[in-house]
C-alpha positions in Angstrom: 31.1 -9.1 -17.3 27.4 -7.9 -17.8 26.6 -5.4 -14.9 24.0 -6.7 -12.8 20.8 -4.5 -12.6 20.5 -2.3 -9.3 16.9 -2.1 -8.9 13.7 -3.1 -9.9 11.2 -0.7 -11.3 7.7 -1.1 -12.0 6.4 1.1 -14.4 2.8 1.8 -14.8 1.4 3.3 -17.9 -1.5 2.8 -20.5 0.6 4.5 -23.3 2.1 1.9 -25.1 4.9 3.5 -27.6 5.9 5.2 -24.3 6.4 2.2 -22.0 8.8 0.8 -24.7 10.7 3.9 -25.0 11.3 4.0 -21.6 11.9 0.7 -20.8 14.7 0.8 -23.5 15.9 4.1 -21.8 16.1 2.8 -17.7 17.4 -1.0 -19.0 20.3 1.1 -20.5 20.8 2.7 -17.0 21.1 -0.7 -15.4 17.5 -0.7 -13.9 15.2 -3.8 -14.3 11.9 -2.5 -16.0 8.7 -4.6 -15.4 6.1 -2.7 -17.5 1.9 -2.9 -16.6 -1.1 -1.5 -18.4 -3.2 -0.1 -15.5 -3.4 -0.2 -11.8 -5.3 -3.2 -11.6 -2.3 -4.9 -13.1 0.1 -3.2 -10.9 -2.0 -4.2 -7.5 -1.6 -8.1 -8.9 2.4 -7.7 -9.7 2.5 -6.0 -6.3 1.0 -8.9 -4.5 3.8 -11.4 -5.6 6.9 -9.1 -6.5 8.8 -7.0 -4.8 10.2 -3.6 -6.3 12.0 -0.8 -5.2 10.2 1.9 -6.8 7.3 2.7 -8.8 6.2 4.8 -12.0 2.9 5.9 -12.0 0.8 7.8 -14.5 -2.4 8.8 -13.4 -4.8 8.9 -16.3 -5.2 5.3 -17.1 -8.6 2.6 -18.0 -9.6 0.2 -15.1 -7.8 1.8 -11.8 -6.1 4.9 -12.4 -3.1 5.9 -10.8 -4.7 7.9 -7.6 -7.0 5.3 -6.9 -3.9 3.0 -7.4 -2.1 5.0 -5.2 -4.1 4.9 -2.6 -4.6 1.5 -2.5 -0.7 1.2 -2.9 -0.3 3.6 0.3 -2.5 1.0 2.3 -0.4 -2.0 2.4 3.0 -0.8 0.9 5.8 1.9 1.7 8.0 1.5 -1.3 8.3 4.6 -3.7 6.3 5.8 -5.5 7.1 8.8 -9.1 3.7 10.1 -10.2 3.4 10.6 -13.6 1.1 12.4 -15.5 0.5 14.6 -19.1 -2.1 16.8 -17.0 -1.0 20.1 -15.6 -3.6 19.8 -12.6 -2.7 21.2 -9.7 -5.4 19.1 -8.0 -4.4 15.5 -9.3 -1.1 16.4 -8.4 -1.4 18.1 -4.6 -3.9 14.9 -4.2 -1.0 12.7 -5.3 1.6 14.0 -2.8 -1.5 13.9 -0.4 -1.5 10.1 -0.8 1.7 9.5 -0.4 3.4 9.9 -3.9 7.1 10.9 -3.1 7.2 13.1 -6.3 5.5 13.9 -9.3 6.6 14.7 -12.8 4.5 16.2 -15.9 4.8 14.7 -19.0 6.8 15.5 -21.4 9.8 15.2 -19.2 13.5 15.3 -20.1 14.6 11.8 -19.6 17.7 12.8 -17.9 15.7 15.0 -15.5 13.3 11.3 -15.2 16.7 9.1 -14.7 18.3 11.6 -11.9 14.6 11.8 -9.8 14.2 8.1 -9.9 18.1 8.1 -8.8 17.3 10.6 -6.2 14.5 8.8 -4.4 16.2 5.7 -4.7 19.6 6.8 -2.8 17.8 7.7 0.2 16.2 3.8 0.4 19.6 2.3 -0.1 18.8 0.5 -3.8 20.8 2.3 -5.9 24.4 1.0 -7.3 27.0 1.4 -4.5 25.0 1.9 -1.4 24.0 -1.3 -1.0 27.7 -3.0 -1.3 28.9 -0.9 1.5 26.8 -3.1 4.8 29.6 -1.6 7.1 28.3 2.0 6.2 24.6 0.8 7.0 25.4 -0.7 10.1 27.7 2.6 11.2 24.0 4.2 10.5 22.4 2.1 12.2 24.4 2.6 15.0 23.8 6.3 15.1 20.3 6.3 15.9 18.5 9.6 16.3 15.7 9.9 19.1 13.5 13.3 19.7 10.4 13.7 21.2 9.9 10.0 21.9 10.4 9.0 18.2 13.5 7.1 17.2 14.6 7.3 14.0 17.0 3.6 12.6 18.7 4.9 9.9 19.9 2.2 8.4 16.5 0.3 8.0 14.9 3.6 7.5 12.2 2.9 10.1 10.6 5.7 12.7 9.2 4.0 15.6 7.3 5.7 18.7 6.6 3.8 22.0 7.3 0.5 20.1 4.9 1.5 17.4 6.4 1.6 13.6 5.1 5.3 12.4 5.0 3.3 9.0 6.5 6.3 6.7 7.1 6.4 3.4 10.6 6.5 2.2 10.5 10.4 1.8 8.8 11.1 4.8 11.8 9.2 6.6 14.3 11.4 4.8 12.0 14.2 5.6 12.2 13.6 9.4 15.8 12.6 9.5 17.2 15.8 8.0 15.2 18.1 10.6 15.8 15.6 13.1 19.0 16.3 12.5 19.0 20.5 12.9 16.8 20.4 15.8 16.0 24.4 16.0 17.7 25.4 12.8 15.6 26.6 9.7 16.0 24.3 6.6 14.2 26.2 3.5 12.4 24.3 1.3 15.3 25.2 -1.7 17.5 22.9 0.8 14.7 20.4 1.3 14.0 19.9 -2.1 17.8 19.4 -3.1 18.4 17.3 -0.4 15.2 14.9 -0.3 13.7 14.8 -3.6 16.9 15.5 -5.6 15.6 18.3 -7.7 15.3 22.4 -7.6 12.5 24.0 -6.5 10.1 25.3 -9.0 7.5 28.2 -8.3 4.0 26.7 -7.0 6.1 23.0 -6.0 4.0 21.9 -2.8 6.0 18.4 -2.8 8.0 19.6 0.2 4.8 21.4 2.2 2.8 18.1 1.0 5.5 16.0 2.6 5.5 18.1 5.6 1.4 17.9 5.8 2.1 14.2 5.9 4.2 13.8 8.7 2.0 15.7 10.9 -1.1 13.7 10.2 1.5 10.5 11.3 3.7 12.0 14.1 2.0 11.7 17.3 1.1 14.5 20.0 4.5 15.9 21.9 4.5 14.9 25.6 5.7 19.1 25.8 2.5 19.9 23.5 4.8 21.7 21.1 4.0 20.7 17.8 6.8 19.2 16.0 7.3 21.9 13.2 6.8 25.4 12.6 6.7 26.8 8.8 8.7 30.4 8.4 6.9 31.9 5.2 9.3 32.4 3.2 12.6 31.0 5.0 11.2 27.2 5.4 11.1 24.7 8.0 12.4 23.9 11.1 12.2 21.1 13.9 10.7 22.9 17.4 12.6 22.9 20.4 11.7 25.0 22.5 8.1 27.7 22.9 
């Protein structure tokens, strides 16, 4: 029997001869591809399907992908893979700004492609296997974390505060669940980038410090006024406890 596709990608991209190639390449991993020309096309798919990721390029006519992004970010929380053939450090710190849970430069490797889409998509639940097993989400569930006034839900990946939903994107959730987790402990950003994006880190990778940014701007004040993380140049992150 014909295995059923596990997610739904939407992949965004003006380069034609590309989009084929790699809709070829993710069918063959058991993904369902729907493939768009710019962002304006991808706002209008958006607004009556539902997908569990996105693949982004940035340089593209009518909306390109930041401005897509953005506009993206302002209704949705679903994933989102930037991708781009410009080495700018600017487009792609504004990206992760954004929202963007990760960004790769073309040319990529499409094995290295495959795994970060994989990667991203385990921590939402969508990929094969996770989503057969209900009894392990509702043992997550279960295990709710609370600190500081937020409480985490695992197993809908939602982070509410005072009845509030702090309406983070899928990384950001993974982001806060793992220090959640070591309240006090450092996690470096080798660990953080394993863990949450599925990849190693790479000298001048902000994706972690970007994520970290993020959550800030959303988490709200401590009732201890502690702020909720300190960074430890060159050891990493960790979750405050205590002055």
């Amino acid at each position: 029997m014909e295995k059923m596709p596990t997610s739904k990608i939407l992949l965004v991209d003006d380069d034609i001869e590309l989009t084929e190639l790699l809709a070829e390449l993710l069918s063959l991993e058991g993904f369902y591809i729907q493939v768009v020309h710019n962002g304006q096309e991808a706002l209008n798919k958006l607004e009556s399907e539902s997908y569990d990721i996105i693949l982004l390029d940035v340089m593209m006519p009518v909306l390109n992908g930041i401005e897509t992004l953005k506009r993206v970010r302002q209704k949705y929380t679903l994933p989102v893979l930037m991708l781009s053939a410009r080495d700018d450090e600017i487009d792609r710190v504004l990206g992760l700004e954004l929202g963007a849970d990760d960004y790769l430069p073309k040319p990529f490797n499409d094995r290295e492609l495959v795994a970060r889409i994989k990667a991203i998509l385990r921590r939402t639940g969508s990929v094969e296997g996770l989503t057969d097993h209900l009894s392990e989400i509702e043992e997550k569930e279960q295990k709710k974390l609370q600190f500081g006034g937020v409480e985490l839900h695992p197993g809908r990946q939602q982070a509410i505060y005072n009845g509030e939903d702090l309406d983070l994107t899928g990384t950001e959730f993974a982001l806060l669940q793992i220090l959640i987790s070591h309240p006090g402990q450092i996690l470096s950003r080798e660990l953080l980038s394993l863990e949450i994006l599925g990849k190693r880190l790479t000298p001048y990778d902000r994706a972690i410090d970007m994520h970290i940014s993020n959550l800030r701007k959303k988490l709200p004040e401590r009732d201890d006024n502690l702020p909720w993380f300190k960074t430890l140049r060159g050891r990493g992150y960790l979750l405050v406890t205590e002055k």
